[in-house]
N, C-alpha and C positions, 0 to 999 in steps of 0.2 A: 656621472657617479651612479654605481648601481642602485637600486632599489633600497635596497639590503645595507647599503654600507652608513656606519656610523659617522653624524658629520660632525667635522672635526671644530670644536669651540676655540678660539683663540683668547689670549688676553689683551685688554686694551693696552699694554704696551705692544704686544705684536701686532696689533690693527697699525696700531702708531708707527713705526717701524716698516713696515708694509707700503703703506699708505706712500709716507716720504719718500720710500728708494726703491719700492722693487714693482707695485703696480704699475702697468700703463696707464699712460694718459692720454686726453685729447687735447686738442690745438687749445683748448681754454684753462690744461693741469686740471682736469678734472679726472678719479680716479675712474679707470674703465673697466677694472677687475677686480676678481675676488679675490681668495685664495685659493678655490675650485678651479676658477679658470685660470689662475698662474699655473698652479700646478699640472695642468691638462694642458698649457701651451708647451712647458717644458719636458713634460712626458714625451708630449706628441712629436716634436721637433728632434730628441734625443734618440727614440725608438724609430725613427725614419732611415734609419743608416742599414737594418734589415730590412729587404725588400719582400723575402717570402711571406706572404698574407697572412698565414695563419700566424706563424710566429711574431709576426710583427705586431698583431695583434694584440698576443697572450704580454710578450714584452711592454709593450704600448701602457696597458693595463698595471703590469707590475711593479714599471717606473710609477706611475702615476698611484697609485697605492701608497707607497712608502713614501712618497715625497708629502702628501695629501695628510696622510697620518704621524709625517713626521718621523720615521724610524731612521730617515736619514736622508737628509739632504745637502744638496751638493754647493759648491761655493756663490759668491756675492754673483760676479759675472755673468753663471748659468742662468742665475733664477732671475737675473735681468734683463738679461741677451736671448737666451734661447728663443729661435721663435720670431726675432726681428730683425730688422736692416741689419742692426751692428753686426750680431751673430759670432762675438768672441764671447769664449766661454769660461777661457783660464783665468786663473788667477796670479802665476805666480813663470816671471820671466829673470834668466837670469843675460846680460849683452855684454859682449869685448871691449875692452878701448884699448885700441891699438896703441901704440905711441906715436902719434903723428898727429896734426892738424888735421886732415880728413880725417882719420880715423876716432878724434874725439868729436869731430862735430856729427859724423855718420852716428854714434853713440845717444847720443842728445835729439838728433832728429828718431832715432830708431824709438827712444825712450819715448818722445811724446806721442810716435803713434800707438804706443803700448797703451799710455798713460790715458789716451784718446777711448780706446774702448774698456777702459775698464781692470787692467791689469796693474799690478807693483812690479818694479823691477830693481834686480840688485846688478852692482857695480863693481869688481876691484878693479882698484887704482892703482895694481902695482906692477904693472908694464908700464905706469910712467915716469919718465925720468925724473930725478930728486931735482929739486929745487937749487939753482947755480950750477947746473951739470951744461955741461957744452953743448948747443946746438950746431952741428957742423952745416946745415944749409944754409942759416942765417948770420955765421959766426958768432951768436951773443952765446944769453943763459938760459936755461927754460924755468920756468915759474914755478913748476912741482906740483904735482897732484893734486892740492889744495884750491891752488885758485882753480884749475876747471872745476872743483868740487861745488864750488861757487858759482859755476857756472851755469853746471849740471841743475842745483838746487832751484836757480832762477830761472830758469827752465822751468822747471816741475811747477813755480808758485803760477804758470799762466794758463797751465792747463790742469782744466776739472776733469777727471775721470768720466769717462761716458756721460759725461752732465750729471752724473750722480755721489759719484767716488773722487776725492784728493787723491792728484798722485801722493803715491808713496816708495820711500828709495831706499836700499840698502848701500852703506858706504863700506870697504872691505881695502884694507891695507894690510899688509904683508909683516909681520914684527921685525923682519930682515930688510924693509927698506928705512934707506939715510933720512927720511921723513916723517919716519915712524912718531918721533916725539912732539911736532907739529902737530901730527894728526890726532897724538891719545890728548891735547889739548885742546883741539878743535873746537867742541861741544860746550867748555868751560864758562864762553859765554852765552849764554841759551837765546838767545836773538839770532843765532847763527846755522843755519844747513838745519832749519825746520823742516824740510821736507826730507833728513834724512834720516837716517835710524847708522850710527856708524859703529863699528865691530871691528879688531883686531883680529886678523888670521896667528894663532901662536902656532909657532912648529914645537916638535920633540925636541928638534936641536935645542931650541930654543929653555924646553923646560929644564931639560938635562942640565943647562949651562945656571940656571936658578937653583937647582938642586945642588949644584957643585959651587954656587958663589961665584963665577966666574964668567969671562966674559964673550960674544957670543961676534959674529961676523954680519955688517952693516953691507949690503950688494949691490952697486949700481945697476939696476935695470936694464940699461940701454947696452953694456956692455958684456956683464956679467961679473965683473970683479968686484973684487974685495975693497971697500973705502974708507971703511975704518971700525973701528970695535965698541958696543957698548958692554958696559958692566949690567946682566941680565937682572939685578936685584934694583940697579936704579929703574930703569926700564918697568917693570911688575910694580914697583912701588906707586911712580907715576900711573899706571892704569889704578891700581888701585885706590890712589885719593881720586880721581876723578869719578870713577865709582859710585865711593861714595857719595862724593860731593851730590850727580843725579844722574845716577845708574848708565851713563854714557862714559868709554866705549864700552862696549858689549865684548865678550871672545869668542872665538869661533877656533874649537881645536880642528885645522885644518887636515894634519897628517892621518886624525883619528877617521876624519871622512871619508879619506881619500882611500884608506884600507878598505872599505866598503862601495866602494864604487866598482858599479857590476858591468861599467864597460872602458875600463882603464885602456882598452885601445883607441878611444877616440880623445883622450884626454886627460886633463885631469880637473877636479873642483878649485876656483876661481872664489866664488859667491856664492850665497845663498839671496833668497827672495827675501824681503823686506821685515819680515819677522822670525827668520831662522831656521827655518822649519824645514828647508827644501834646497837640499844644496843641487848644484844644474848645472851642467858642462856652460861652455858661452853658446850663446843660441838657441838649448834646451826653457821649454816650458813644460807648466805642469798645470793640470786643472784637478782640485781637490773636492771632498764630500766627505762628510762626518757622517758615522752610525752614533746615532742617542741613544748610548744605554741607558739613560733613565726609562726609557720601553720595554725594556727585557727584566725585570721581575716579575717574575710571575711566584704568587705563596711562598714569600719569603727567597726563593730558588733560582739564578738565573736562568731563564728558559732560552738553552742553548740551540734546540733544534730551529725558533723563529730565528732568533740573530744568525746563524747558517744561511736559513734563506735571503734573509736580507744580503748579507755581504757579500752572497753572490749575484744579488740582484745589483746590485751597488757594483760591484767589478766590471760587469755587460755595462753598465750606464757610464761609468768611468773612461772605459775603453771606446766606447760607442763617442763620445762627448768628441775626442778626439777627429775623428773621422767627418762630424759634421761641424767640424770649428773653421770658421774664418780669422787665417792666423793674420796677426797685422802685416808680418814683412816675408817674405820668400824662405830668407836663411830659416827663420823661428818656423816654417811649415817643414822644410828639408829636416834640420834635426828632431825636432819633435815625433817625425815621421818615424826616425831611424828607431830611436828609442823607444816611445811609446808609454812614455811614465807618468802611471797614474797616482793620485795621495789620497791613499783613503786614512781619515782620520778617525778621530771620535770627540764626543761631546757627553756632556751628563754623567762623567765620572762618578764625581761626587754625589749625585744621585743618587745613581747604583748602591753607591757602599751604605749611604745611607738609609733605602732602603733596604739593607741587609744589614742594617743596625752595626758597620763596621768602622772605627776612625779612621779619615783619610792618613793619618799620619803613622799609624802602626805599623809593624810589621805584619798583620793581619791584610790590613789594607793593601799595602806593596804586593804582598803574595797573590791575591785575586785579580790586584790589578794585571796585574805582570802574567798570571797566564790567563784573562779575557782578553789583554792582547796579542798573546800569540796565537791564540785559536782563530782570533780576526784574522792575522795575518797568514795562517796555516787553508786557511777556509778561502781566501782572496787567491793565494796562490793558486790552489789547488783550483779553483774554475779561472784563470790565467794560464793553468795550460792544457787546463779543457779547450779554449779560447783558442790556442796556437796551433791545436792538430785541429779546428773547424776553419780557422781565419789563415793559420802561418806564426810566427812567434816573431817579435821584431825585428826588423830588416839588422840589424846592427849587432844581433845577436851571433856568437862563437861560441860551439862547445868545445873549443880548446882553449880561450879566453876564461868562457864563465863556466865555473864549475856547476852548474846546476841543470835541470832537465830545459828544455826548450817552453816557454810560455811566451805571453802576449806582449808583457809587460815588462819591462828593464829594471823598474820600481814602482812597490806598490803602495805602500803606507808610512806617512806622516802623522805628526799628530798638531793642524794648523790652530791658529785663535780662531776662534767660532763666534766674534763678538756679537754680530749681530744676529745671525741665522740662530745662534744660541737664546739672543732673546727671543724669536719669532716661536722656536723650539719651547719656551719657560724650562730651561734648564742650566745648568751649570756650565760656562764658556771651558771648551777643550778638556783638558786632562787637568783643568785648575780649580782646588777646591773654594768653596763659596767666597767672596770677599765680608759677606754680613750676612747674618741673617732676619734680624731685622734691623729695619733703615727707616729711616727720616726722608721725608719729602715738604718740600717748602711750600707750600700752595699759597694762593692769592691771599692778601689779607692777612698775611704772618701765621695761618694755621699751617698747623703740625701734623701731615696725614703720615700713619705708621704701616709702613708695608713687612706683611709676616711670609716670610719663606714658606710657602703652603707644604713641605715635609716638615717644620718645626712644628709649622699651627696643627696640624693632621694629629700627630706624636703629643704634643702638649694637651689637648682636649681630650685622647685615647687617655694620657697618662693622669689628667686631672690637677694639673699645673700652670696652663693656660688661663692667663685674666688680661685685661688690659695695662693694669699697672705694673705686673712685671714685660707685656712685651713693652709699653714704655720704659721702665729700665734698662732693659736690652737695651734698646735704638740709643741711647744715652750712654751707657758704656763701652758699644760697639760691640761687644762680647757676651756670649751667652756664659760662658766662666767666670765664677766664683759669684753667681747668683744660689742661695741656697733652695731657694724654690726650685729649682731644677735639679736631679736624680742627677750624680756625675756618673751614671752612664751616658745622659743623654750630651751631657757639657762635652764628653770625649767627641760621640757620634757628631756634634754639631761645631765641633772646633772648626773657626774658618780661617782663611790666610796667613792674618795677622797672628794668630795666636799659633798655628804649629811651627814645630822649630828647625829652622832654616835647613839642618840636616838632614829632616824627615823630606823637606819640598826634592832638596837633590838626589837624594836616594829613591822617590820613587819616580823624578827624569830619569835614574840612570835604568832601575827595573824595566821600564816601559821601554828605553831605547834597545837594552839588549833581547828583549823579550818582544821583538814583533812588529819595529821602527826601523825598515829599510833604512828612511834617510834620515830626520834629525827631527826633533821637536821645539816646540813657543810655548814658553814657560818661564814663569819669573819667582824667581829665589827671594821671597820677602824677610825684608829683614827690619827690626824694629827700630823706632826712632832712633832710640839708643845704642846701635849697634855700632863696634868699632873698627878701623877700617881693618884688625888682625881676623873680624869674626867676613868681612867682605873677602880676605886673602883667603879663609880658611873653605870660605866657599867655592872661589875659583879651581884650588888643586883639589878638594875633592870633589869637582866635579870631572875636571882633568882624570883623576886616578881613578874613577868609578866608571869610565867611559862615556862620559856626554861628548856630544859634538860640536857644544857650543851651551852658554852661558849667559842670562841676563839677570844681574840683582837690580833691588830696585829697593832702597832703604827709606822706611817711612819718613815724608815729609822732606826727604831731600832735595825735589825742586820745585819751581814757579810754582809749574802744574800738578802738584799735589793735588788728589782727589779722592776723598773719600765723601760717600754720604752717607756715612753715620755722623751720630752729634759731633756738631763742632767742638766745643769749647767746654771742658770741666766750671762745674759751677764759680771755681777759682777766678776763671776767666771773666767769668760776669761780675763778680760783684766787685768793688772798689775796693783799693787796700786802705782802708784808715786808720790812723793810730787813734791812740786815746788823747792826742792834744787837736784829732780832724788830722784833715786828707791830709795827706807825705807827696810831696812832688819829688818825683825820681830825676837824680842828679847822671846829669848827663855825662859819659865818658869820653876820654878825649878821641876814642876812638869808635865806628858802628859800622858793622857787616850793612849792607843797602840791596838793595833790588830795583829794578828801572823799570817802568813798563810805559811804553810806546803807546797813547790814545790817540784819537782823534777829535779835532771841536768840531763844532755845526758849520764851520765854514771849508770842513776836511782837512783842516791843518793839523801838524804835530803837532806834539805835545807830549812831555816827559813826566811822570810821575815817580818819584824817588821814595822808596818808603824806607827806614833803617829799623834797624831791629835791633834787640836788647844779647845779651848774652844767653838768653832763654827762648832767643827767637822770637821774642814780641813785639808786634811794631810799637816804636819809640818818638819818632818823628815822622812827616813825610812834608817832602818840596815837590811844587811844579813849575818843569823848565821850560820856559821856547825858546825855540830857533830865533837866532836874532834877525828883529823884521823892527824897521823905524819906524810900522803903521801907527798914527797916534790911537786908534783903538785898541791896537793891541798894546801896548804901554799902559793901559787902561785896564784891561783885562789883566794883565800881568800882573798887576797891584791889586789886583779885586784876587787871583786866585792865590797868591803871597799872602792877603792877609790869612785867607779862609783856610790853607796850609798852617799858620801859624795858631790860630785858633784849636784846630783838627791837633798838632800836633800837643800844645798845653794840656788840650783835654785827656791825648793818651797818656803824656806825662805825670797828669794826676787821677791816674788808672781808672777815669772813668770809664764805665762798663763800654764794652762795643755795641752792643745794642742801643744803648742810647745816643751814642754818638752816631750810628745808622738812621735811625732815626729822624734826627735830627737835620744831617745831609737830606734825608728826604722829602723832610716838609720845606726844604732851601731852593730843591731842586726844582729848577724851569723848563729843564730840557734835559733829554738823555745824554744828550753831548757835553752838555757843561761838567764844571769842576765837581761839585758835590754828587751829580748823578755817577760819577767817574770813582771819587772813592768812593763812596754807598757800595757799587759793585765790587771793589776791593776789598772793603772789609767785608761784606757779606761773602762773597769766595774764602775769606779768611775764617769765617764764622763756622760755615759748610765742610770744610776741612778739622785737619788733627788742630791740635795746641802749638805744633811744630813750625805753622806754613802756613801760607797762602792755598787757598783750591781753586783749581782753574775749570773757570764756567765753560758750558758747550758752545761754541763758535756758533752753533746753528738753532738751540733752541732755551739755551741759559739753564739746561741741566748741570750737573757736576759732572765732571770727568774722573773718569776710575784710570790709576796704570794697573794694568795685567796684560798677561801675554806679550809683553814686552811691549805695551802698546798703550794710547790715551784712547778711551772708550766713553760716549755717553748714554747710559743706561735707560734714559730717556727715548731718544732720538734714534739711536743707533748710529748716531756719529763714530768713525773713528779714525785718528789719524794715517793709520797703516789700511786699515783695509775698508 
């Protein structure tokens, strides 16, 4: 680092984050680097690909600047790999399955070498044959896309990502195949294809035929023919209670891609990577990098001349990444080679607008947004094919094909989740505005530490409205709306997620995609607890009509893993409901919505936890099951966690508060394993969460999990299931 240069302060979540997944270590996991020296290995390593001294040099340097100061930096992979053994840098693969037994297990071995260094990789399953379709070598019936899906997933559960990263999967089914309705079920019960993220491709035929009420042609794969018809309105409806239910399956308007695919002669889109963002011939990869506009205010003004330089600096590093990447298999170097497609994203949207006092949800907003991404994307270009008259432009490139001048690059910008790199950043994850802005954190000891969005606290202390008892408010409402201590300008400028309306989320997907989004973007359509599945329908077609290329909602508090860390639970929730004769014991109905969840005891054994739920979503009851074993300790145990089940459950019945029944498990509990430590954690995830739901703790360090970006993220940790 020069002399002169400003060094760069991190916050202790990003040290945290850092720490866990991206410095080196030595033989005893001791950390061996900074962020100095991350960033100076991946420079170093990136800019190596130019030989000339002097430029290599100036390059060398300019990588390492931006990444050091954060104006932009490139995906999980890079800032892992660059620079070591692994030395894969992408992030995002999309692989074939043939229809054949080699060809699905060739799939499954290709995945885990993906999975091995660091990559996600997305799948369609619609080259395989439907489910009782003839197998003519073996004379039977083939099983259908489903169980390999099964197969594929258990797979993915055995391999850790570069020893750092989960694999993560995209699942991709055709609305034209005979298994379609199999598959929009799949997900329904959430114990199943964890490791996958699954999405419906819908065609035009397809919508056309919803448009008209009519019915639409079901295609054997193996053959090509016609097998029979569904009615397009049952079909959509099923996608959309499932939807609902918990934001699974996903759409993916396939035909809308396919129009924008800049090398329709070597194919057509299949997949996308595991969060949507990046649709990829089969055997194309892509290696991605955010610009942070939260860097580029400058007095009030986007200062357009620096983001210039950056995102040409970012294009050379994009393209360069390429060139020194060790791809895992042959095919993925060959095509990758042909094309040359790079994703350059962004992060700190929200930021931006915020400093420029604009609500993400206006049409103010949309407007800015929508052209600082096409100047990204005008600016990326335009040194791409600078890039192609110094280097050559991709080998795969036609200008009788592709209408456009000769460049480097086949595709240039995406807009991916940024979950983690976005914490290391302190900014806003991708083009998603804030989830909260101030939050609750659970510390040792039942304290309440309150974290303030440093642009609220900055604005609240300028404006004289900053105290502590309204940011605890805040963290308690979740919302900075309809506090009257805050100026509703400021309540517009700081609306997050939850509170803009579902319309505003899709409308500014669809500005950004047509304004400056080669291939597609990760974004999640929040919709509120209450929302019904006509307001889930209404988001699908006008996403469809508005030209997105794909679609994830994700309705408050609709599954397991619900996560939010703002306050749990309205003061409702805590206190008991008693009447004026004492406590009311709520009369059980003959019928209760349930949830299962899967623990472990001290001796690793299963164990079921059943919890049901009231008509309001409250837990009502809870049973724990085992597996039938004749051990006479476990008969023993059985009855010990039966009673304390029945106990547990009285007491919700007579609405004693959750906290004291937490409590309570805690001064029971002997072990982390056992039954009380087991709900403790339950109901605290319930606590940590909406009114609605269970929240689902981090696997890795007992933070909450947030969904955004179509994706479970710990804010904490930087866990995240996708990337």
């Amino acid at each position: 680092m020069t002399p002169d240069m400003k060094k760069q302060v991190l916050t202790s979540t990003a040290e945290t984050v850092l720490a866990r997944r991206y410095y080196l270590k030595d033989s005893s996991g001791k950390c061996v680097e900074t962020w100095e020296t991350l960033a100076r290995r991946v420079a170093d390593c990136v800019a190596a690909v130019d030989k000339d001294p002097e430029y290599h040099e100036q390059l060398r340097d300019n990588f390492f600047d931006m990444i050091y100061h954060m104006d932009f930096l490139p995906n999980s992979p890079c800032l892992m790999n660059a620079g070591t053994d692994i030395g894969q840098l992408s992030a995002c693969f999309v692989l074939p399955i043939e229809d054949s037994m080699d060809g699905i297990f060739t799939a499954i071995r290709n995945g885990a070498l993906v999975h091995k260094t660091g990559g996600g990789t997305g799948y369609s399953f619609s080259r395989l044959r439907s489910k009782n379709a003839s197998v003519r070598s073996t004379q039977g019936v083939a099983s259908g896309p489903l169980s390999f899906a099964a197969v594929f997933d258990a797979a993915t559960e055995t391999i850790k990502q570069g020893g750092k990263r989960r694999g993560a999967n995209m699942g991709v089914l055709r609305i034209d195949h005979p298994d379609i309705m199999d598959f929009i079920s799949a997900k329904e019960d959430q114990s199943k294809f964890n490791n996958f993220n699954f999405s419906v491709a819908v065609t035009d035929i397809f919508m056309q035929a919803l448009e008209d009420d009519d019915e639409y042609d079901l295609i054997e794969p193996s053959n090509g023919k016609v097998v029979r018809q569904l009615n397009a309105r049952v079909v959509f409806d099923k996608i959309i209670d499932l939807a609902y239910h918990n934001g699974e399956p996903g759409v993916l308007f396939i035909d809308t891609a396919n129009r924008d695919n800049s090398t329709p002669q070597l194919g057509d889109f299949e997949a996308t990577n595991p969060c949507g963002e990046q649709w990829l011939l089969p055997y194309e990869s892509c290696n991605l990098g955010s610009v942070n506009l939260a860097r580029f205010v400058k007095e009030g003004k986007i200062d357009f001349d620096r983001l210039r330089k950056i995102v040409e600096n970012a294009t050379v590093f994009l393209d360069n990444v390429i060139d020194c990447n060790r791809f895992p298999i042959p095919e993925i170097q060959e095509m990758t080679l042909q094309t040359r497609k790079i994703g350059m994203g962004i992060m700190g949207l929200h930021d931006l607008l915020i400093q420029l006092a604009i609500p993400y949800g206006s049409e103010e907003g949309r407007r800015v947004s929508g052209e600082l991404m096409q100047f990204i994307r005008d600016v990326a270009e335009e040194r791409s094919i600078r890039l192609a008259e110094e280097k050559g432009p991709f080998p795969a490139y036609d200008g009788l094909v592709n209408a456009y001048p000769p460049r480097r690059n086949a595709a240039l910008t995406s807009i991916q989740p940024t979950g983690t790199v976005s914490m290391i950043a302190d900014c806003a994850s991708g083009c998603e505005p804030y989830f909260s802005i101030v939050m609750v954190k659970h510390v040792m000891d039942d304290d309440r530490l309150i974290m303030v969005n440093k642009h609220f606290e900055e604005v609240a202390r300028k404006e004289g409205f900053y105290s502590e008892e309204l940011m605890s408010k805040v963290a308690d409402s979740g919302t900075v709306m309809g506090h009257v201590e805050i100026p509703e300008k400021w309540q517009a400028v700081f609306c997050t997620a939850q509170d803009i309306a579902p319309e505003d989320h899709i409308r500014m997907q669809s500005v950004l995609q047509k304004n400056g989004v080669d291939s597609s973007i990760s974004k999640t359509i929040n919709l509120p607890s209450d929302a019904t599945r006509d307001d889930v329908e209404f988001a699908y077609l006008t996403g469809y009509r508005l030209g997105c290329k794909g679609l994830t909602v994700y309705r408050d508090g609709s599954r397991d893993s619900q996560v939010l860390n703002t306050k749990a639970s309205s003061e409702e929730e805590k206190m008991a409901m008693v009447s004026e004769h004492g406590p009311t014991k709520r009369i059980l109905p003959d019928t209760l919505d349930a949830k299962r969840y899967r623990v472990k005891d001290q001796h690793q054994k299963s164990v079921y936890i059943i919890v049901c739920f009231d008509e309001n979503e409250k837990p009502m009851e809870v049973f724990a099951k085992f597996p039938f074993d004749n051990r006479v300790d476990l008969k023993d145990k059985s009855t010990m966690w039966t009673t304390t089940c029945r106990l547990v459950s009285l007491a919700l019945r007579f609405n004693v508060p959750m906290d004291e029944i937490i409590k309570q498990l805690d001064r029971s509990s002997g072990h982390m394993l056992d039954l009380p430590a087991q709900l403790s954690k339950l109901f605290k995830s319930f606590m940590a969460g909406t009114q609605k739901g269970f929240a689902s703790t981090c696997p890795e360090c007992t933070g909450a999990l947030r969904f955004e970006e179509g994706c479970e993220t710990c804010h904490d940790c930087g866990y995240s299931k996708c990337s």
